[in-house]
VOBA-1610 file (N, C-alpha, C; in pm, whole numbers, padded with zeros to 5 digits, always signed):
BEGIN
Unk+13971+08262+09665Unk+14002+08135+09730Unk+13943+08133+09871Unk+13897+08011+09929Unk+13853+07998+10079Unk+13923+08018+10170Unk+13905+08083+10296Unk+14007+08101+10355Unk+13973+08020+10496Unk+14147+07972+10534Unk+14121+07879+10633Unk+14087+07958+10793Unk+14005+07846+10861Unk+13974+07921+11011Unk+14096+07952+11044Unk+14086+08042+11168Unk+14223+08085+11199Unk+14217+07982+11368Unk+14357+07939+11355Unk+14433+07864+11470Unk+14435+07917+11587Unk+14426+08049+11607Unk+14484+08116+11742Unk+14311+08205+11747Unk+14326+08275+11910Unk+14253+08361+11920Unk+14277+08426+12002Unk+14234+08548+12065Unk+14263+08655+12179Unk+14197+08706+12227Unk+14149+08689+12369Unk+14008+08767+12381Unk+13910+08635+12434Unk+13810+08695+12499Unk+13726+08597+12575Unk+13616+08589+12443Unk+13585+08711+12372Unk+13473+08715+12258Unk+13569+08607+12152Unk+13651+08624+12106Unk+13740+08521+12021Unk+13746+08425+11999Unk+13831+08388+12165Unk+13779+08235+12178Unk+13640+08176+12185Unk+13572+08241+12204Unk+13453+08155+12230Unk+13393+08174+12050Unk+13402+08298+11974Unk+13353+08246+11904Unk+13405+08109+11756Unk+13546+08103+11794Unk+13635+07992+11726Unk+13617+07866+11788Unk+13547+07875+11910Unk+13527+07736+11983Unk+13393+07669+11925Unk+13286+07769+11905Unk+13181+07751+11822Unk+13160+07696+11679Unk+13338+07703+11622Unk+13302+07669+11471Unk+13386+07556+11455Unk+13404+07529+11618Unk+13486+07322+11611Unk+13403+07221+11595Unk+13396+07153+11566Unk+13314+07049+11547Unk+13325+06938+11706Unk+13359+07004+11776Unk+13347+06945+11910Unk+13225+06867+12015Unk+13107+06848+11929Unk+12957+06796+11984Unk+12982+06698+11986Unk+13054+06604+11860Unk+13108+06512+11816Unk+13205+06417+11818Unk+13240+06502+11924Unk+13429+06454+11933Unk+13405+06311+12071Unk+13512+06249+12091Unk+13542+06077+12214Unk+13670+06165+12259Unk+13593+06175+12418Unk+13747+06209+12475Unk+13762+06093+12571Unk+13911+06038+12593Unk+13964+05961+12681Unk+13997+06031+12770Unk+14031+05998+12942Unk+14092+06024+13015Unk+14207+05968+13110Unk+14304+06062+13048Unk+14375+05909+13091Unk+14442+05913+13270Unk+14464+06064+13337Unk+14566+06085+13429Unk+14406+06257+13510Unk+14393+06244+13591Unk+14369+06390+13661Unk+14448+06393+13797Unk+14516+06516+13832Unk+14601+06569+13908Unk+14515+06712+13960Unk+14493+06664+14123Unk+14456+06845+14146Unk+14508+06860+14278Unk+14552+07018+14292Unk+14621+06999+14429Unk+14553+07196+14418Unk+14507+07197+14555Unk+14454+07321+14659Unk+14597+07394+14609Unk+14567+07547+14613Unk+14667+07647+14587Unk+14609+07764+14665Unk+14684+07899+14655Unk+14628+08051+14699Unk+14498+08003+14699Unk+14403+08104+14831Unk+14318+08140+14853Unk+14183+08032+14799Unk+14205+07919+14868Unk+14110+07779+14824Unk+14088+07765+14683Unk+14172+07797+14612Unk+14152+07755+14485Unk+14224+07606+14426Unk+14169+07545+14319Unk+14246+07457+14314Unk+14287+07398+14133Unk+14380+07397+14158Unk+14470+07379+14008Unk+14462+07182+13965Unk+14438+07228+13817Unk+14378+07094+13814Unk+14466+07052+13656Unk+14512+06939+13658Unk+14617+06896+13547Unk+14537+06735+13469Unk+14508+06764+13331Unk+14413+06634+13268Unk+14531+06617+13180Unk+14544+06452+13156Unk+14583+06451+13006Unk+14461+06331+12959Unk+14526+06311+12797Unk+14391+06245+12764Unk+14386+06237+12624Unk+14295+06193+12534Unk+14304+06190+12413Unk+14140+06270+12373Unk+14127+06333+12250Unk+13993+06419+12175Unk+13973+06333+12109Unk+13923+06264+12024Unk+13895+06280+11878Unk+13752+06303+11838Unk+13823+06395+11691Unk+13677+06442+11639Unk+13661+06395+11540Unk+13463+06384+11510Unk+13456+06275+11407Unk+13525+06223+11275Unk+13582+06129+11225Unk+13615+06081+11143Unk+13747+06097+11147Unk+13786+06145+11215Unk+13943+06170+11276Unk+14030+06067+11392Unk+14169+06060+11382Unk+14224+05975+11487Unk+14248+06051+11592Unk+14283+05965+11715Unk+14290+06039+11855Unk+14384+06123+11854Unk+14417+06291+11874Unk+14490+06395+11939Unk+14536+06364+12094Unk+14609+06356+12130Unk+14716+06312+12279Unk+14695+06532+12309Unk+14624+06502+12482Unk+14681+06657+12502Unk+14674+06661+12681Unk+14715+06822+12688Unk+14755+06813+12810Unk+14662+06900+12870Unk+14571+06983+12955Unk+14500+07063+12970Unk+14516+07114+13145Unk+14548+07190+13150Unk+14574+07281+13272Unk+14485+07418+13322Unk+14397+07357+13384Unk+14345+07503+13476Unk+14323+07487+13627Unk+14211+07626+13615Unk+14252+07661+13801Unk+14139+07705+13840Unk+14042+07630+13899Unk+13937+07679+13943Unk+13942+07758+14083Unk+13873+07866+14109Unk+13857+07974+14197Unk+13702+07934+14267Unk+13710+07972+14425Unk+13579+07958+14482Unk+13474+08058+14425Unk+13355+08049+14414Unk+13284+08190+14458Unk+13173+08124+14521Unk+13070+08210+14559Unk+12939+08211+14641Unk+12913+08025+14601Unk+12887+08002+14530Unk+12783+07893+14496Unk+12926+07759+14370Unk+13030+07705+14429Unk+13109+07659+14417Unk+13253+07707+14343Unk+13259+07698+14217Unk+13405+07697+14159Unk+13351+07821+14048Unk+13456+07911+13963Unk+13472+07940+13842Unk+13625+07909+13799Unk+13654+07889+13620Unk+13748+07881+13640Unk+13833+07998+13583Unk+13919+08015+13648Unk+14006+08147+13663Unk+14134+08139+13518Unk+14132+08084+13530Unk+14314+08041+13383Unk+14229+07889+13362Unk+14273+07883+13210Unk+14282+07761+13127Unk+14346+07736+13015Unk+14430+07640+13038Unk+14535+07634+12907Unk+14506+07467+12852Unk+14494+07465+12715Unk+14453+07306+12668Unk+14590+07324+12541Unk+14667+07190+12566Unk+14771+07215+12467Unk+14768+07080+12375Unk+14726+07050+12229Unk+14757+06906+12243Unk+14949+06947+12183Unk+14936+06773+12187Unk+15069+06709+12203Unk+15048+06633+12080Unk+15185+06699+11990Unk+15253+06631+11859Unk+15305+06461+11916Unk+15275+06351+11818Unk+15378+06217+11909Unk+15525+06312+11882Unk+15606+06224+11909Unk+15770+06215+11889Unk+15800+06174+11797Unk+15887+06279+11680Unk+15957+06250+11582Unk+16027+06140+11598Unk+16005+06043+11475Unk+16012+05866+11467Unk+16231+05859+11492Unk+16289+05772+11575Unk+16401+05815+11627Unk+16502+05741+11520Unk+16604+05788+11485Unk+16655+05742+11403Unk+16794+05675+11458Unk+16762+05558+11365Unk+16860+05436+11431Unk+17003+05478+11411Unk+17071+05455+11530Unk+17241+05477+11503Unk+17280+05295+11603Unk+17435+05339+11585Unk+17498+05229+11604Unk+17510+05283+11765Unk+17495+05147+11869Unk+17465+05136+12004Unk+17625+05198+12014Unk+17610+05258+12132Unk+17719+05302+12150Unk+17779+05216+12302Unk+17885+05210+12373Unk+17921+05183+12445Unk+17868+05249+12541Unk+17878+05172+12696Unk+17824+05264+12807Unk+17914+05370+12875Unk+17883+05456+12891Unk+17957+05565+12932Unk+18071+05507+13085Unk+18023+05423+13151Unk+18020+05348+13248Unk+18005+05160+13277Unk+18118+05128+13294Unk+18080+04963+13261Unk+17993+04930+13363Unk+17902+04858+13399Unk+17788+04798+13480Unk+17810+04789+13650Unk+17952+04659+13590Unk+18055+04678+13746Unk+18062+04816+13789Unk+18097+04874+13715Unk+18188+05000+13772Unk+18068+05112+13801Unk+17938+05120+13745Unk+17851+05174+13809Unk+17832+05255+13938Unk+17803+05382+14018Unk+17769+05383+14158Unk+17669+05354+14239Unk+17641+05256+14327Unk+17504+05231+14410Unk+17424+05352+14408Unk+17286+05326+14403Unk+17200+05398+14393Unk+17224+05447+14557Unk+17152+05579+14560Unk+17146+05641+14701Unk+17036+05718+14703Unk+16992+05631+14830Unk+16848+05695+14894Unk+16852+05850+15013Unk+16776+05911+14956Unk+16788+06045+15014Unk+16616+06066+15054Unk+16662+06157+15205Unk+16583+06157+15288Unk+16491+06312+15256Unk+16372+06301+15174Unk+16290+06464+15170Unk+16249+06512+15268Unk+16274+06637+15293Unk+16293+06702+15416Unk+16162+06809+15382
//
């Protein structure tokens, strides 16, 4: 019987050679959000989300987190983590419940000062 690629890998030789047998030349990525903020020693940590898709396939939702490091002649990157994201199990209807709290009886919101 054929056996399926394997999901995981370990190792810099690993990954790269399981990254090679994605069909990723092919793939539409969206972008939807980038976040980067300076950390230790001028490096800077960088947060994507976004959608893949690969051909003939619907869009994958994911989150991708790394951390680029200076050297001589700009950035390498040091850690990289790409996770996609399952949607949310479809929610199943119950009967509305009462509010824990009647509306009136609510407490004013309160603004607090970050220090």
């Amino acid at each position: 019987p054929p056996t399926a690629p394997p999901t995981a890998a370990v190792g810099q030789s690993a990954i790269n050679a399981l990254s090679a047998t994605l069909p990723y030349r092919a793939a539409a990525s969206m972008l939807f959000t980038i976040d980067c903020q300076t950390t230790l020693e001028n490096s800077v940590i960088v947060l994507v989300t976004g959608t893949l898709a690969l051909k003939d396939a619907d869009p994958s939702a994911f989150v991708q987190t790394f951390v680029l490091s200076p050297q001589e002649r700009g950035y390498f990157v040091l850690n990289d983590v790409l996770r996609f994201t399952a949607p949310p199990p479809p929610e199943k209807t119950a009967p509305a419940a009462a509010p824990a709290v009647a509306p009136a009886e609510a407490a004013p919101a309160v603004e607090r000062e970050v220090v």
